[in-house]
N, C-alpha and C positions, 0 to 999 in steps of 0.2 A: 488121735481121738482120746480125749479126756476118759478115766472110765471114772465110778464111784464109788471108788476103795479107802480102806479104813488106813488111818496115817499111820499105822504100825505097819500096814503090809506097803504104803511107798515108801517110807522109810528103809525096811527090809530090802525091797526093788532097788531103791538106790546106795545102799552099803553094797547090795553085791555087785554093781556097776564101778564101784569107788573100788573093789576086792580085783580089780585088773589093773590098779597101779601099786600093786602089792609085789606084781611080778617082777619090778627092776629091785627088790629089795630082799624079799622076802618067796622065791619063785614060786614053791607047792602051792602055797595058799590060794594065789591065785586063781588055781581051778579049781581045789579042793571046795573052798566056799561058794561056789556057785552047783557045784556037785552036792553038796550035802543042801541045799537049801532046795535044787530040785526034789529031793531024795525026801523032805522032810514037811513040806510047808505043803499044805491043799489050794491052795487060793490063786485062780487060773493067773492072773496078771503076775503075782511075784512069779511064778514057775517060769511064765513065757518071757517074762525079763531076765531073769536067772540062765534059760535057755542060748538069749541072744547073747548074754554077756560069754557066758563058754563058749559059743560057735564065737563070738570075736578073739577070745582069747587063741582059741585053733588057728585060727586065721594068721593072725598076728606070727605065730610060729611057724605056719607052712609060708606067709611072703615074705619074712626074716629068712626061711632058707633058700626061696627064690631069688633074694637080693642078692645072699652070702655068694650063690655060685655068679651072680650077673655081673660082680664084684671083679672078674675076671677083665670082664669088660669094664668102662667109665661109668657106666649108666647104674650099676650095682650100688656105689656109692651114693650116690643122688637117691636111691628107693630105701634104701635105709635111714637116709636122715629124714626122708619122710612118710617115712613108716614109723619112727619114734617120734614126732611130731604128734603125729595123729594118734598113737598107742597111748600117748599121756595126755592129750585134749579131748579124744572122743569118750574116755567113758568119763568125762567130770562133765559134758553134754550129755552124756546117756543118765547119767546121775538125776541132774537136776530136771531133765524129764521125767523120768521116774517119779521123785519126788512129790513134780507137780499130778500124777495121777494120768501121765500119756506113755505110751507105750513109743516105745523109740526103736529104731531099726538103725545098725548099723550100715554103711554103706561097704561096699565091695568086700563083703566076706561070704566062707564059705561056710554055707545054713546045714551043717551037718546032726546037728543034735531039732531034731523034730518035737 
């Protein structure tokens, strides 16, 4: 659903979406930027986008340790390569909805930050 926000606050929504492929580079930021931007901004949409990008980011680390032990088995390999597949194409989809002013939902993560 479109909402109608000021292009500084989608703009903001989707830098901090872009701020989860920070992690293969640059680790902290990655949460850190979505943490201070909940912490800092009022304006319900950046929050609630700020929100999902951290619970993806959680995510992302608790099925990376699901995979690491599946790894034992065949099937581990296979969940990690796509799990980094989807770790660097979902949030440049999460981005550019943002951008356009929709609110985006991750798929198969866990919604721990409310």
């Amino acid at each position: 659903m479109a909402r109608n926000t000021s292009k500084n606050n989608t703009t903001l929504a989707a830098l901090c979406h872009l701020s989860a492929l920070l992690g293969t580079v640059l680790c902290p930021l990655n949460l850190i930027i979505p943490i201070v931007i909940i912490c800092c901004n009022d304006n319900k949409f950046v929050r609630s986008q700020a929100k999902e990008c951290l619970n993806f980011q959680i995510s992302v680390v608790i099925w990376a340790l699901i995979s690491a032990v599946a790894c034992f088995l065949v099937v581990g390999v296979f969940m990690l390569v796509v799990l980094a597949v989807a770790a660097f194409m979902l949030p440049i989809f999460a981005a550019i909805s943002a951008a356009s002013g929709t609110d985006y939902r991750y798929p198969l993560i866990f919604r721990l930050i409310k």
